[in-house]
N, C-alpha and C positions, 0 to 999 in steps of 0.2 A: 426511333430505333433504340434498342438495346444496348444495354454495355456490349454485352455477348456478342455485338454485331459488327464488335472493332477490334483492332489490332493495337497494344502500345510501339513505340518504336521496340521495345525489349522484345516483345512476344513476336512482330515479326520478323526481324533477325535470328531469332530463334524457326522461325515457320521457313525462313527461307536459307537457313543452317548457312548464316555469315553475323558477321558483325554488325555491332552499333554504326560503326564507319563505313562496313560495305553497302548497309542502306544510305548512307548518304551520299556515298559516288553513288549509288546506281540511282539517284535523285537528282543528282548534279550528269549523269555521265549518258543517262539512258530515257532519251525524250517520252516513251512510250510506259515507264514504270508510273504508277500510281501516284500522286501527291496527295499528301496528308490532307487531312477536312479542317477547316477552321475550330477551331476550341475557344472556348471562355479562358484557358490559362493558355495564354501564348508557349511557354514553354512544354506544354501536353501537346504531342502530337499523336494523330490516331489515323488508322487506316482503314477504311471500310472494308471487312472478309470478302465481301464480293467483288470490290473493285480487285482485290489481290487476286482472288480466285478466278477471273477474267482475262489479268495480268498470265497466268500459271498457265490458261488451259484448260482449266475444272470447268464441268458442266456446272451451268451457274439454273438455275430452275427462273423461267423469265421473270422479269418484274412486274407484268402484266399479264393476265390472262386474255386472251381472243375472247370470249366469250363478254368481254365489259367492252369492249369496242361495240360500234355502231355497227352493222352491216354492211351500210355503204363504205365504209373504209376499209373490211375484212377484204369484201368484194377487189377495191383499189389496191391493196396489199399484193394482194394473191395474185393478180395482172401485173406488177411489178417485180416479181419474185420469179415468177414464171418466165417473164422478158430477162432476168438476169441471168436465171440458168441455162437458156436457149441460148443468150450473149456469149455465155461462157462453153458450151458448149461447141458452137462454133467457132469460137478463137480456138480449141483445142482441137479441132477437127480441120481447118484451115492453116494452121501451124506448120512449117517447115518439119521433114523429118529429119532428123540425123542418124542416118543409119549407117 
């Protein structure tokens, strides 16, 4: 990966308009936020854009394309995805109303 492809602790306090210290509560405070990638200078710490931007929300463009998968797994994919939207469909649909 790239320099391009990280965060310093400065720059993303800056990306996420807080502080040096509000990254670190929301590291200590917020099981779900991002933690830093291992560095050769322990005291460097660096945050993958995408892991942030996944963090945030942002369409993140996959890390894999379908087309470099095998068939047989696209195949397994797609019957699993399909089973989950059905899943989820019928919980929504079977759901108590409140009205």
């Amino acid at each position: 990966m790239a320099e391009q492809d990280f965060y310093t602790v400065i720059e993303l306090a800056e990306r996420l308009d807080c502080s040096v210290s509000g990254i670190n509560l929301k590291l200590k405070n917020e099981p779900d936020f991002p933690k830093p990638i291992p560095t050769a200078k322990r005291a460097v710490r660096k945050w993958r854009k995408r892991d942030i931007d996944i963090y945030l929300g942002v369409h993140v463009e996959p890390a894999i394309s379908l087309e470099a998968l095998p068939p047989q797994l696209i195949r397994a994919l797609s019957i699993v995805v399909q089973e989950a939207v059905q899943k989820g469909l019928n919980d929504v649909m079977n759901a108590p109303r409140h009205d």
